[in-house]
RODRENLO-577354 format. One line per 10 residues: number of its first residue (from 1); their letters; for each residue x, y, z of C-alpha. Coordinates in Angstrom, 2 decimals, always signed. Layout:
NUM = A = X,Y,Z; ...;
This chain:
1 = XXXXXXXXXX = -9.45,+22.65,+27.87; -7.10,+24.10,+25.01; -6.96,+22.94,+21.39; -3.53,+21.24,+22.42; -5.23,+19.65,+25.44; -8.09,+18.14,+23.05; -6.50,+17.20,+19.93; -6.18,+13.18,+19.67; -2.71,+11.90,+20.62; +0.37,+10.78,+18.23;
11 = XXXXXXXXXX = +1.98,+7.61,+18.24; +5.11,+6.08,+17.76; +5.69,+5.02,+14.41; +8.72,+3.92,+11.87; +8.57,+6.12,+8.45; +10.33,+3.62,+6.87; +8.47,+0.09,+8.01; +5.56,-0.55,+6.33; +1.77,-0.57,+7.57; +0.23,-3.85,+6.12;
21 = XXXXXXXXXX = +2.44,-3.35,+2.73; +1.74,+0.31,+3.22; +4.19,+3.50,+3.14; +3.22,+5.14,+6.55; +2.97,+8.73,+4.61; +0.69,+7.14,+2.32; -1.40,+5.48,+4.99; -1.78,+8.87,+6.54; -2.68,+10.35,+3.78; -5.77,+8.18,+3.14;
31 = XXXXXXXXXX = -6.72,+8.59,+6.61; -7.08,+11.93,+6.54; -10.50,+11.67,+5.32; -13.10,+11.38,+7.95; -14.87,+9.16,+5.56; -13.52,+7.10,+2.17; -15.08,+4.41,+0.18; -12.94,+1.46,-1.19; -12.80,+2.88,-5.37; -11.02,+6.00,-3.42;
41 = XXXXXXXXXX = -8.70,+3.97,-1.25; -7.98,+2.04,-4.87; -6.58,+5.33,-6.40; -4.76,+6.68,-3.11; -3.04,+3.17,-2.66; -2.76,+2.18,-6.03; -4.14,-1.58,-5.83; -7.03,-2.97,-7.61; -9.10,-5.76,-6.24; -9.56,-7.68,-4.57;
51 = XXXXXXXXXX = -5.76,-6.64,-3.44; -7.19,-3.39,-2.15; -10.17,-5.40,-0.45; -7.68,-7.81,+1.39; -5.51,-4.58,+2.39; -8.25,-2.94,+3.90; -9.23,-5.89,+5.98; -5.90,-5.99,+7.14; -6.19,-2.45,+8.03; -9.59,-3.10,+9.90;
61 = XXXXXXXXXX = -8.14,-6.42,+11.69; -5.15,-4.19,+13.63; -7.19,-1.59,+14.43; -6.20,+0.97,+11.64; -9.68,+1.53,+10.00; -13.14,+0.72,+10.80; -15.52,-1.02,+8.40; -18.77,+1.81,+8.07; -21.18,-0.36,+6.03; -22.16,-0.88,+2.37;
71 = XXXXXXXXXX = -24.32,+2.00,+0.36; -25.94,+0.82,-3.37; -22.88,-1.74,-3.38; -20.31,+0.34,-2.52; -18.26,+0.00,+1.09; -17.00,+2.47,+3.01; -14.59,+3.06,+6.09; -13.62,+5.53,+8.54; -9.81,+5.61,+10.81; -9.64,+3.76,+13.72;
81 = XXXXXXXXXX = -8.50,+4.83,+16.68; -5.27,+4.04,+15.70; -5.69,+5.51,+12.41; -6.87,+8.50,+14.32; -3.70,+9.09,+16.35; -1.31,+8.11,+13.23; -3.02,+11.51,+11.40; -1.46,+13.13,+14.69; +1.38,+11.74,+14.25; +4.61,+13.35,+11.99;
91 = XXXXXXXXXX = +6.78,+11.32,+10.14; +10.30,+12.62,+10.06; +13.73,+10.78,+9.81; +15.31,+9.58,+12.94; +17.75,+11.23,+13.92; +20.58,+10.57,+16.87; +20.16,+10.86,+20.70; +23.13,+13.28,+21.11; +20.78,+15.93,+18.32; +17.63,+15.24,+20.09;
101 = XXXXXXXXXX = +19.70,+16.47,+23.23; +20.57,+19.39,+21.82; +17.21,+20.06,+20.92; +15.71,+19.44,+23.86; +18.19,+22.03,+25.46; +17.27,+24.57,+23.03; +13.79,+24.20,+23.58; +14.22,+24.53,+27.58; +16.24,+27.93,+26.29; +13.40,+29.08,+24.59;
111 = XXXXXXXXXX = +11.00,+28.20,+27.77; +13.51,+29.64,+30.15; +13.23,+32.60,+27.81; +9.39,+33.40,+27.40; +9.14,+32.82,+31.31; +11.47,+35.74,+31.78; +9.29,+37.64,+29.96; +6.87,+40.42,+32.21; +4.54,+41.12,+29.23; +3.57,+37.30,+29.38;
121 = XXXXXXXXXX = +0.22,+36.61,+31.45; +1.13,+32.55,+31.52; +4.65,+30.74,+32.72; +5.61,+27.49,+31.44; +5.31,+25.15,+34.93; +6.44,+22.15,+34.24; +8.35,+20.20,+30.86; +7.92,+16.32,+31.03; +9.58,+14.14,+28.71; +9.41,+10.45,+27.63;
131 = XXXXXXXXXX = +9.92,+8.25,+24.74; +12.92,+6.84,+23.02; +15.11,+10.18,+23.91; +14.41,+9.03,+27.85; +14.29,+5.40,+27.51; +16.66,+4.69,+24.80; +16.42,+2.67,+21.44; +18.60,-0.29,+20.10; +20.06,+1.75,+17.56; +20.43,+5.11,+19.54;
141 = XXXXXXXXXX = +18.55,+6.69,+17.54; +15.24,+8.72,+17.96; +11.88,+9.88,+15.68; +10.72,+12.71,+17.69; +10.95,+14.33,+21.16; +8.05,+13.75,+23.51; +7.29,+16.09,+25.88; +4.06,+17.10,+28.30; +3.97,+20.86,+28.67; +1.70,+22.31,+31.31;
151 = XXXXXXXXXX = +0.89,+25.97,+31.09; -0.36,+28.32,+34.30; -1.27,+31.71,+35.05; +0.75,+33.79,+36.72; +0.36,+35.02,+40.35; -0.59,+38.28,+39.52; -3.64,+39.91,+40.89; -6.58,+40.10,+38.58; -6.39,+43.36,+37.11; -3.06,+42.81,+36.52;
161 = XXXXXXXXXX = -3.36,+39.72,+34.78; -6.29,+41.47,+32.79; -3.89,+44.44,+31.53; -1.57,+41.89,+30.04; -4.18,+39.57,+28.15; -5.28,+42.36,+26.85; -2.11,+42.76,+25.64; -2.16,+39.83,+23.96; -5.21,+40.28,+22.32; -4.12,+41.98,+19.45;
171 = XXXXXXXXXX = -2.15,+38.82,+18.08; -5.16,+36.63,+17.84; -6.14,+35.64,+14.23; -9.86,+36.27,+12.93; -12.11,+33.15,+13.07; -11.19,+31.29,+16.59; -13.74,+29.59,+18.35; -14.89,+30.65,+21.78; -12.47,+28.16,+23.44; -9.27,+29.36,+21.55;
181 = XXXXXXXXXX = -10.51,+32.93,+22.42; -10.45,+31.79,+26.32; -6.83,+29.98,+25.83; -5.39,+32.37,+23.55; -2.31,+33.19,+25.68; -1.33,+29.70,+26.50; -1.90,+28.77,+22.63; +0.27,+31.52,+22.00; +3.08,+30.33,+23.98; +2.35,+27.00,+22.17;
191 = XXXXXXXXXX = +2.88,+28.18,+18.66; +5.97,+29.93,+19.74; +7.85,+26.63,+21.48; +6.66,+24.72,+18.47; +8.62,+26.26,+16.31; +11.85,+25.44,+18.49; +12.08,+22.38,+16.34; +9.52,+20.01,+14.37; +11.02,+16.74,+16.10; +9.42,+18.26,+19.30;
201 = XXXXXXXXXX = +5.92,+16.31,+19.57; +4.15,+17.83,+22.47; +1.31,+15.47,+24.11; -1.81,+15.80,+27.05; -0.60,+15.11,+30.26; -3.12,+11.14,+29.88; -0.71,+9.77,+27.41; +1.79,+9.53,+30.36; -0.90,+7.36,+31.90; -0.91,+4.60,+29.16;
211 = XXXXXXXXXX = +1.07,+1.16,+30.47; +3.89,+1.80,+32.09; +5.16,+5.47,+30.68; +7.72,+6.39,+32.67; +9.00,+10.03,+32.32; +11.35,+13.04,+33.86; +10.73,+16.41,+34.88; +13.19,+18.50,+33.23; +12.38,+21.94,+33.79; +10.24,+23.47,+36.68;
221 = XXXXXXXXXX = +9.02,+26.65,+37.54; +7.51,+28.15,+40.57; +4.08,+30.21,+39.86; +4.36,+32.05,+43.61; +7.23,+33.12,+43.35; +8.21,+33.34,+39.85; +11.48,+31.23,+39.66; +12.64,+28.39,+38.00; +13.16,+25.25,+40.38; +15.69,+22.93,+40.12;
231 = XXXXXXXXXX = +15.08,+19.11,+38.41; +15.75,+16.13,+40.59; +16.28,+14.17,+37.51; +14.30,+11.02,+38.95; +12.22,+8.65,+36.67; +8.98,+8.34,+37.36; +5.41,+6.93,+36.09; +1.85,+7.57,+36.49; -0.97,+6.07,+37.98; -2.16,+3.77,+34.63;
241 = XXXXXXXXXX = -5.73,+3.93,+32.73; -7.27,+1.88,+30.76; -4.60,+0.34,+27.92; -4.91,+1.77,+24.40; -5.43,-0.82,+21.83; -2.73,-3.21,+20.62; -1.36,-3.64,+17.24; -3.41,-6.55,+16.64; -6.77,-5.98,+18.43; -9.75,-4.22,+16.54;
251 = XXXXXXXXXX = -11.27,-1.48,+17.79; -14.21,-2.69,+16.09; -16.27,-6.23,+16.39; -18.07,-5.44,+12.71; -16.01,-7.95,+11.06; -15.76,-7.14,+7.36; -16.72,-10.69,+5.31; -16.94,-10.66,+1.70; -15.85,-13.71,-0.44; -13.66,-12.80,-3.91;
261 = XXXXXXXXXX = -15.25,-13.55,-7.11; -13.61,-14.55,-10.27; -13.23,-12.04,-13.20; -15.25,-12.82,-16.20; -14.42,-14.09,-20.05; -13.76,-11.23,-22.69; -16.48,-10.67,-24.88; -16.74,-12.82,-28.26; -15.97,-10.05,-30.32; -13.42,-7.88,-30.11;
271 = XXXXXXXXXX = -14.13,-4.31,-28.64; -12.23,-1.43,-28.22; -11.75,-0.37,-24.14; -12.49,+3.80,-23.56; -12.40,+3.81,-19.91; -11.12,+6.35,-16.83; -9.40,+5.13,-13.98; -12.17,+6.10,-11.53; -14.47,+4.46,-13.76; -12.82,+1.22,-14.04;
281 = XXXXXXXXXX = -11.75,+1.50,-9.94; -15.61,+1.54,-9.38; -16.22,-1.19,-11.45; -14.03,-3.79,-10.24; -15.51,-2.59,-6.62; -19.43,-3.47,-7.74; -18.06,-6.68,-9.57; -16.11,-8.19,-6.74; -19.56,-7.11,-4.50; -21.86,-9.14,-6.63;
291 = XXXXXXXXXX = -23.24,-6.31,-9.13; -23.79,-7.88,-12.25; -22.10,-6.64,-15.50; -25.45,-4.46,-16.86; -26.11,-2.43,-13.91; -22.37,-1.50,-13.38; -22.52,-0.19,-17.10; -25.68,+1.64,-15.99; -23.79,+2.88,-13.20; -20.62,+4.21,-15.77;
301 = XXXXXXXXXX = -23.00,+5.11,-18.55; -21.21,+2.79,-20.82; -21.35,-0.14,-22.81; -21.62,-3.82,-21.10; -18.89,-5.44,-23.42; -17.16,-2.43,-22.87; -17.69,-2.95,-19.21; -16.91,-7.16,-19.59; -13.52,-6.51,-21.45; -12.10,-3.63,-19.13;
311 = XXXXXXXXXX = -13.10,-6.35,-16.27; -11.32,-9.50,-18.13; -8.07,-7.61,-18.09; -7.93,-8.07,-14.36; -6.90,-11.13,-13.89; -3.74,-10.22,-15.96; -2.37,-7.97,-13.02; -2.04,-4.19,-14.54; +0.15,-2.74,-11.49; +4.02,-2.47,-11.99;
321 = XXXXXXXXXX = +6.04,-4.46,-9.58; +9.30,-3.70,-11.31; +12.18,-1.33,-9.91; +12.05,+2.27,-10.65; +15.27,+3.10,-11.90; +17.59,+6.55,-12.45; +17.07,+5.61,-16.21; +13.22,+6.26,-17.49; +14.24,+3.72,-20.32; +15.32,+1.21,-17.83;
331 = XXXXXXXXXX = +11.93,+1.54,-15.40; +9.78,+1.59,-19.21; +11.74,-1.55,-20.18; +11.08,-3.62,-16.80; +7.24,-3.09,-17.45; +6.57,-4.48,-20.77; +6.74,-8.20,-21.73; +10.18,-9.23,-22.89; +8.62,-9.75,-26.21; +6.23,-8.06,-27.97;
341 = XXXXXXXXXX = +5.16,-7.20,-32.01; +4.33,-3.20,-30.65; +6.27,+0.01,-29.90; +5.48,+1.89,-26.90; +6.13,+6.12,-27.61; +6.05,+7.67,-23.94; +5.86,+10.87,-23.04; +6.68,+12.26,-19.51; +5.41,+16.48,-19.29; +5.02,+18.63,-16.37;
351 = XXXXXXXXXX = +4.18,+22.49,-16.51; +5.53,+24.20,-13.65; +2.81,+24.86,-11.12; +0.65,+21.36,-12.55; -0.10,+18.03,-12.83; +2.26,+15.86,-14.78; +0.75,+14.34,-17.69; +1.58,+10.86,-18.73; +1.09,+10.19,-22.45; +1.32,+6.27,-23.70;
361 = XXXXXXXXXX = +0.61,+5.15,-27.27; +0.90,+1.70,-28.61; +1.76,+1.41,-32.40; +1.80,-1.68,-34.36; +5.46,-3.07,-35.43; +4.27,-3.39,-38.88; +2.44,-0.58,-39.93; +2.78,+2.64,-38.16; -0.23,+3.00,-36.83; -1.76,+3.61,-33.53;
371 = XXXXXXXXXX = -3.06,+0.48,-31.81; -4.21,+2.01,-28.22; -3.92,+5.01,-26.36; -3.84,+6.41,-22.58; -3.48,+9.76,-20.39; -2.66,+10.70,-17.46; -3.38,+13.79,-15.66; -1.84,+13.99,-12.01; -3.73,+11.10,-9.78; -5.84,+9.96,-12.85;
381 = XXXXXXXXXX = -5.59,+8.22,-16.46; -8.37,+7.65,-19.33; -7.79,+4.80,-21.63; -8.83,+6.62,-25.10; -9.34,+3.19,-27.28; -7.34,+0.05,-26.58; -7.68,-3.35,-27.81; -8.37,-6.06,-24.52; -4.81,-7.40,-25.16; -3.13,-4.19,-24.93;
391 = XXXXXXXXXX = -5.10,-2.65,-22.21; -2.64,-3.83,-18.99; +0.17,-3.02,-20.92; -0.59,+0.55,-21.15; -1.55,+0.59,-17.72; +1.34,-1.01,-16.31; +3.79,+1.48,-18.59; +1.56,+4.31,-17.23; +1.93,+3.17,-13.37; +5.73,+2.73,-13.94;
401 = XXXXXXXXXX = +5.97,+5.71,-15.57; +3.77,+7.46,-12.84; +6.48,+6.41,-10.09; +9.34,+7.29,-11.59; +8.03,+10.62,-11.93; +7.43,+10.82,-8.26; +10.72,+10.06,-7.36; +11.90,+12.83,-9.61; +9.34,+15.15,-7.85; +11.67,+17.16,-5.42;
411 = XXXXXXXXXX = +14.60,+17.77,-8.05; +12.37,+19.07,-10.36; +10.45,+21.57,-8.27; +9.87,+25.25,-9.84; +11.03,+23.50,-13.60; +8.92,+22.46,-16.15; +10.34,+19.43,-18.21; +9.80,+17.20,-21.27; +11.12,+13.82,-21.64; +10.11,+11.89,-24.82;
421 = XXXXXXXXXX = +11.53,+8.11,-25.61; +10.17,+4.95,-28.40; +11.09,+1.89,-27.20; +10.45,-0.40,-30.59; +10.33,-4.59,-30.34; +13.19,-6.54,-29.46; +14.90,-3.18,-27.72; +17.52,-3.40,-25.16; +18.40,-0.25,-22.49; +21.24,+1.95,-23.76;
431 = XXXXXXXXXX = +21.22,+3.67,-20.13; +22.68,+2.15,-17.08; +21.13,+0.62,-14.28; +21.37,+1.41,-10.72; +22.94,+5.54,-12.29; +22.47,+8.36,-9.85; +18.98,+9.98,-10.50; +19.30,+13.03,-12.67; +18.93,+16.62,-10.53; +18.16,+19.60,-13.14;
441 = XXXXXXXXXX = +17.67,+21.39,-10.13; +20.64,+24.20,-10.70; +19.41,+24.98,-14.06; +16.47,+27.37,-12.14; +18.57,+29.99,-11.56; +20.35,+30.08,-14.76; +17.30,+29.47,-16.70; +15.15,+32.99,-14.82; +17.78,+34.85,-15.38; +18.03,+34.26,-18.86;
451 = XXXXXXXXXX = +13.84,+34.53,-19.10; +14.41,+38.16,-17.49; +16.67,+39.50,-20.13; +14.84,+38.16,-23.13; +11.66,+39.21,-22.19; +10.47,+42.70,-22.86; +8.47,+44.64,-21.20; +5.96,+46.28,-20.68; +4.67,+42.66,-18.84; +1.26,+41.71,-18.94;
461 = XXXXXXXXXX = +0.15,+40.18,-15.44; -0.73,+37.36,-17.93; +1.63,+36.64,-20.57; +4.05,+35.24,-18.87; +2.51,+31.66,-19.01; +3.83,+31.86,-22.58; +6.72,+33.03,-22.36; +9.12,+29.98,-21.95; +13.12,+29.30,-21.99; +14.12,+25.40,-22.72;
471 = XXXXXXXXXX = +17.11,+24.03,-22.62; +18.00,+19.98,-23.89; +20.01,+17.90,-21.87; +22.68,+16.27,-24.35; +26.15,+16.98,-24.68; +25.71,+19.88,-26.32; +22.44,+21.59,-25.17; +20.40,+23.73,-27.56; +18.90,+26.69,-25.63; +15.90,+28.24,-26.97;
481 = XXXXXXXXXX = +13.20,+30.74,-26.25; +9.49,+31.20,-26.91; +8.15,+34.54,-26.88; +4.23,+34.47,-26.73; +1.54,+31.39,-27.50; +1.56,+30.20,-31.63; +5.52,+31.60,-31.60; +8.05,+29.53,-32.61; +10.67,+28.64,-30.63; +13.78,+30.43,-31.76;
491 = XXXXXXXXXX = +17.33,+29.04,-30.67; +19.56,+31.31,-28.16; +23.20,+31.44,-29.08; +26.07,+33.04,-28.49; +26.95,+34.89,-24.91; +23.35,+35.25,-23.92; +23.02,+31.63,-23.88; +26.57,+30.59,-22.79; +25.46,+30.29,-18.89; +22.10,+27.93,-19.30;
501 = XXXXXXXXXX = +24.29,+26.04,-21.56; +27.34,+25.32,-19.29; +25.09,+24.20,-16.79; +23.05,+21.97,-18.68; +26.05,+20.37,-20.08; +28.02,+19.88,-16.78; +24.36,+18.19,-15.56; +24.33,+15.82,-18.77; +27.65,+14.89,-17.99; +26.93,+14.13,-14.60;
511 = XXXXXXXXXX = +24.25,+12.23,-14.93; +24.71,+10.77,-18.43; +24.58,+7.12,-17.28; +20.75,+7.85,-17.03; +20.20,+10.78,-19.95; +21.88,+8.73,-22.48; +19.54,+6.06,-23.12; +17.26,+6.76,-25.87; +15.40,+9.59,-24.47; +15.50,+13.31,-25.13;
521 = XXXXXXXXXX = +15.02,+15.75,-22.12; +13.93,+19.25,-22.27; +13.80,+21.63,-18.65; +11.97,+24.79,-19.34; +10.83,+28.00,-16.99; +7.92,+30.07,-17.88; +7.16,+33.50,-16.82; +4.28,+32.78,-14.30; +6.40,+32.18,-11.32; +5.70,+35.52,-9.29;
531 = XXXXXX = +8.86,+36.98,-7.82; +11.30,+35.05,-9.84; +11.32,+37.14,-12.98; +11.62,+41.36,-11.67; +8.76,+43.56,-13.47; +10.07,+46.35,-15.86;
């Protein structure tokens, strides 16, 4: 049987609804792994526990994931079978009927096509679709296109057939395994109708046999005498197998059980909290499992009271619930107490290429110095020093922070940027809520341009990761340029700089609502994107 044949079936699922509280991109994401313990699922999902316990259960309960067992205190899971077909499964926005039509007609195009061709050694027989383009949803709209494709041989005699997979050998790519080598030509006509459209999701011929599937030939084709036949256009259904699961039966009787436990007291004196996120994930997993506070310090090499106060936080609930706003200042504002005797400096970085790095410091309202302390680096934070009472506050600026940066993501792709802000006690948001969500995006070109005239060559293969051009985002943006590591950065005037400028200032003015409140932006380019910046 081919790879296409073998591979474990999608499903139908909503992007948008959630999976017990869960994005379904996210899910899929975790699921992905043939194998994950619970610490991991914290980080992926972003819960703590026992939220992320009570999740997973959930998960377990419809069938989802499957409880593994329990090594030196730690538990672990695996997909389900549902889990299994979701990772099959591609998650695109709907889109109408009437397009799906039109891709469906394009695709029979393309099959109509490679059947015409006499260098081919397989036809396309049969196309079968089902699914919400054949049956019809309440909204008219569809997620993807299902279709059965069956694949033959032609009628050729065998050396015949033999001169044209040989043919067809030459396209193979190194490394297939012996059954890919045997299938190659129907795996090649595969790839090729794949790329028709990604809404097509092609499926074995059994998935037709689950329930009552009904579907409709739409495109035959005679082997014999090498002709397309013509559709009758009936619906029809299958002789049924066994029922897949249901969205609320288990595929698994191993009914995870574990009672929560209560967090304990902070320590009598006061310590100061150095902990990673991974770290402190793994220890709320061995607490809530019955691991007593000494051993899990053995476990992180650290301290018990260190250990006790990082674990005494969590009843105080460190994950942001607020709304992520267009305005940074807003989002920063809606995840710190309404009154507090601290300022909060926040700094949001991302090199182009990188992780983003999420700098928080705490600094006393009195004296200016610093209180606490945390980092971020891409899916992971370290808490350098933080008093017990300032510990979820950092955290929860940090995971609001951390989310408004991912909805920035996609408008910031290929730019570096810089946004620094203080928020001081008592502070109220000069930005405006609900703005439009700032897009630097048409600053790239601008910006290599610019990076290709100012820097001289002869180019190292290297130097270009120093070699930056910046640009502020204010009404009247200062353009400047950095020629080398330990340079300065020298301002750009005059003509040179007169393009950047005019597009950062039409973007400020766009999106001011969100730029003007209380932070400063910088978007930079650097000269280590190969392609964009010509070598002299």
């Amino acid at each position: 049987m081919s790879r296409a044949g073998r591979r474990q079936s999608s499903m139908k699922v909503d992007a948008v609804k959630l999976i017990s509280g869960i994005k379904p991109a996210v899910l899929k994401g975790l699921l992905r792994k043939d194998r994950f313990d619970t610490p991991t699922a914290m980080n992926w999902l972003g819960l703590d526990e026992p939220e992320v316990t009570t999740t997973l259960k959930g998960l377990q309960k419809s069938g989802w994931i499957e409880f593994e067992g329990t090594s030196e205190s730690i538990d672990y899971w695996r997909p389900g079978n549902k889990g299994q077909r979701l990772t099959a499964t591609r998650l695109l926005k709907r889109i109408s009927a009437s397009e799906g039509r039109q891709i469906l007609d394009r695709f029979v195009d393309e099959v109509r096509t490679i059947n015409a061709d006499s260098t081919r050694s397989r036809r396309v027989k049969t196309i079968l679709l089902f699914g919400s383009l054949l049956t019809g949803s309440q909204d008219g709209s569809i997620g993807d296109i299902d279709v059965v494709v069956e694949i033959g041989r032609r009628d050729l005699t065998e050396s015949a057939r033999k001169v044209l997979e040989k043919a067809e050998k030459p396209s193979r790519p190194a490394g297939l395994n012996l059954s890919d080598l045997l299938h190659w030509p129907e795996i090649l006509i595969r790839r090729r109708l794949a790329k028709v459209s990604r809404y097509l999701s092609f499926h074995p011929t059994s998935d037709l046999q689950i329930g009552t599937t009904s579907y409709q030939e739409v495109y035959s084709f005679d082997l014999q005498r090498e002709c397309e036949l013509r559709s009758d256009g009936k619906i029809r259904r299958m002789a049924k197998r066994s029922k897949e699961p249901s969205m609320t039966e288990s595929t698994t009787s191993d009914r995870y059980t574990r009672a929560n436990r209560g967090w304990p007291s902070a320590p009598v004196k006061a310590v100061s909290v150095t902990i990673d996120e991974e770290q402190g994930q793994l220890a709320q997993h061995l607490w809530m499992n019955g691991v007593a506070i000494k051993a899990i310090a053995a476990r992180l090499r650290s301290k018990p009271a260190i250990v006790q106060a990082y674990l005494s936080t969590r009843a105080g609930n460190s994950n942001f619930h607020g709304k992520i706003d267009a305005s940074l200042m807003v989002t920063l504002l809606e995840s710190l107490p309404k009154r507090r005797p601290f300022s909060i400096f926040l700094k949001v970085s991302l090199h182009p290429k990188q992780e983003v790095i999420i700098d928080v410091d705490v600094y006393g309202s009195r004296a200016p110095r610093r209180q606490g302390s945390l980092r971020r680096v891409g899916r992971r934070y370290f808490v350098n020093g933080s008093p017990v009472e300032l510990l979820t506050t950092l955290e929860s600026v940090d995971r609001a922070a951390a989310l408004w940066f991912e909805s920035m993501r996609s408008r910031i792709r290929g730019l570096g940027l810089e946004i620094v802000m203080l928020s001081i006690p008592g502070q109220k948001s000069l930005g405006c809520t609900s703005a439009m969500r700032v897009d630097p995006s048409p600053l790239k070109g601008p910006l290599y341009k610019l990076l290709d005239q100012l820097w001289k060559g002869p180019r190292d293969e290297y130097e270009g990761w120093d070699k930056r051009v910046s640009v502020s985002l204010e009404a009247e943006p200062i353009v400047t340029f950095q020629d080398g590591r330990g340079s300065d950065a020298k301002v750009i005037d005059g003509s040179k700089s007169r393009a950047v400028a005019h597009v950062a200032g039409a973007i400020y003015r766009k999106f001011e609502s969100a730029l003007d409140d209380g932070s400063s932006w910088s978007v930079y380019v650097t000269g280590m994107n190969p392609g964009t910046v010509r070598e002299k």
